[in-house]
C-alpha positions as CSV (number, residue, x, y, z in Angstrom):
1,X,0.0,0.0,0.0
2,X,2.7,2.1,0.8
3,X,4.5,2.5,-2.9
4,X,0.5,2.9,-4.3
5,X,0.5,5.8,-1.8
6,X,3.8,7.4,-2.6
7,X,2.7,7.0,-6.6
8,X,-0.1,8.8,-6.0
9,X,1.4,11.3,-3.5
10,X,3.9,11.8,-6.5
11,X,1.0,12.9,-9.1
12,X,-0.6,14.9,-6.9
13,X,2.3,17.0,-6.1
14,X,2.9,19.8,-8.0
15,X,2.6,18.9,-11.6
16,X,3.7,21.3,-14.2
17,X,5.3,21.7,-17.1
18,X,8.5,23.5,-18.2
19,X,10.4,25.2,-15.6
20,X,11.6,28.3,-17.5
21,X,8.7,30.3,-19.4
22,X,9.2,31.3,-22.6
23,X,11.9,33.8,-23.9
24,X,9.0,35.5,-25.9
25,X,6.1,35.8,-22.7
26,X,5.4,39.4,-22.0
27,X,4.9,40.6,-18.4
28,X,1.2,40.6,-19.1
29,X,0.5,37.1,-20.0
30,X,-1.4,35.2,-17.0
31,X,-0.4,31.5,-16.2
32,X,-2.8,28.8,-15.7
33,X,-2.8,26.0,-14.0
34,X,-5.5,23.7,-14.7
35,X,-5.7,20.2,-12.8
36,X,-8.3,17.4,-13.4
37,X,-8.6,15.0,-10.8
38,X,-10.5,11.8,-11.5
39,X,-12.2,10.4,-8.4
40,X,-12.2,6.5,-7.9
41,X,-16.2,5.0,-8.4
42,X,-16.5,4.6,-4.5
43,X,-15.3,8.0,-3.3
44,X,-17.9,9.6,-1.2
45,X,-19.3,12.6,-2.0
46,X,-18.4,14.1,1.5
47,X,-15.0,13.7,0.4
48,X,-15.2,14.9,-3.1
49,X,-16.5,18.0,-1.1
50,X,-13.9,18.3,1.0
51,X,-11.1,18.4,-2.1
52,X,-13.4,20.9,-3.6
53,X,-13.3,23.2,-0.5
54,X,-9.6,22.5,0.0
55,X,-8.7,23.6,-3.8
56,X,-11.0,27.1,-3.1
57,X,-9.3,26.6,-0.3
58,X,-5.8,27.5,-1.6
59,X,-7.2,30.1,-3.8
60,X,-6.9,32.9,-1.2
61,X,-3.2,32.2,-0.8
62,X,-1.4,35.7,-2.2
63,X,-0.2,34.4,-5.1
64,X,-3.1,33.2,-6.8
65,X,-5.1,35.8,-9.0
66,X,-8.0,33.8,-10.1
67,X,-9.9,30.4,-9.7
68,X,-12.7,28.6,-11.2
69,X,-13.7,25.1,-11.0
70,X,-16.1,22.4,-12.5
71,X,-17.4,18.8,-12.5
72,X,-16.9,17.3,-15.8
73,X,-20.2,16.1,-18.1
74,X,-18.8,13.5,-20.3
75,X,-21.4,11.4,-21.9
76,X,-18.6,8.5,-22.9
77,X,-17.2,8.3,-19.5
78,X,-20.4,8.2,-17.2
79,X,-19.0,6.0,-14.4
80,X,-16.5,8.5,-13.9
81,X,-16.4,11.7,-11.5
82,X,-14.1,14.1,-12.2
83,X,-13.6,17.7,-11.2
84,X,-11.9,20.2,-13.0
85,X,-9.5,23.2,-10.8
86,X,-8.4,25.8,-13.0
87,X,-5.6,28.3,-10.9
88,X,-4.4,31.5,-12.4
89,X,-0.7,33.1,-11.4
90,X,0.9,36.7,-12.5
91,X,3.9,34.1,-13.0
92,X,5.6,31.2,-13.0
93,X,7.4,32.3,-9.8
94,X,3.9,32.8,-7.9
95,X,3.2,29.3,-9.3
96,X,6.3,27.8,-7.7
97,X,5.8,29.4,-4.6
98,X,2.1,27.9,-4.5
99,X,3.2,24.5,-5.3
100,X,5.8,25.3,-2.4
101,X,3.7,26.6,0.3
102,X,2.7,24.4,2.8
103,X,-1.1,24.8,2.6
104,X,-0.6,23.4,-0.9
105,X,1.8,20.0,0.4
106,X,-1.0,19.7,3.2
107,X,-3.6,19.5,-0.1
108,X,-2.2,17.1,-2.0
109,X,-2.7,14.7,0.8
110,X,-6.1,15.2,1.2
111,X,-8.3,11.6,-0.2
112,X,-5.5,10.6,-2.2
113,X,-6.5,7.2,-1.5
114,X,-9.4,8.1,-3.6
115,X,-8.0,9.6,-6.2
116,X,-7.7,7.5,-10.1
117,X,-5.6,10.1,-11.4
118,X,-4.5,13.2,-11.5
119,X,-3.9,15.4,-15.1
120,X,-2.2,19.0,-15.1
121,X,-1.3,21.4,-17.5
122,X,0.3,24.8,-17.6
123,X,-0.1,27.2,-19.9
124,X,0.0,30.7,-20.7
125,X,-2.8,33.1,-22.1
126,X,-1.5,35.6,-24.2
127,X,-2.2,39.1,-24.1
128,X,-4.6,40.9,-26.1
């Protein structure tokens, strides 16, 4: 049980992708982070809830300029529950300091026995 749990602890840390943004970014282009966390069939929803309210949660940390979240309606994949966390950042620094802080590393812990999977993506919106 132990290596399952440190697999999963692994996914659910901080995923992101490349280290360095862009040479050609401009100071006004936002960063989002955008996580999709599939919930095993058995998960309760008084769990579920709690990950939701620990993901708004870790919105009000400083860094963080925006969040939104969702539960995904997929018709092909009805046995499946999973909720979607989108986090926005100035930077990538304020993204590395979330992923850093320790209300984030308490997060991650949170239900991770029910947790499938975990999917992240960075990326960066452009500016108008």
């Amino acid at each position: 049980m132990l290596p399952k749990f440190i697999a999963l602890a692994a996914c659910l840390a901080f995923i992101k992708g490349p280290q360095t943004p862009p040479k050609t970014k401009s100071n006004k282009e936002l960063l989002k982070h955008v996580v999709v966390v599939t919930f095993k069939p058995e998960t309760s929803m008084d769990l579920i809830r709690k990950v939701d309210v620990s993901f708004k949660n870790l919105s009000k940390l400083p860094m963080v300029r925006a969040y939104e979240w969702g539960i995904v309606k997929d018709a092909k994949v009805k046995d499946k529950i999973k909720h979607v966390y989108v986090t926005t950042f100035s930077n990538q620094n304020d993204e590395d300091a979330y992923g850093k802080s320790a209300e984030h590393q308490k997060h991650i812990k949170l239900g991770a026995e029910n947790i499938e999977s975990v999917e992240a993506i960075d990326y960066f919106v452009p500016s108008k």
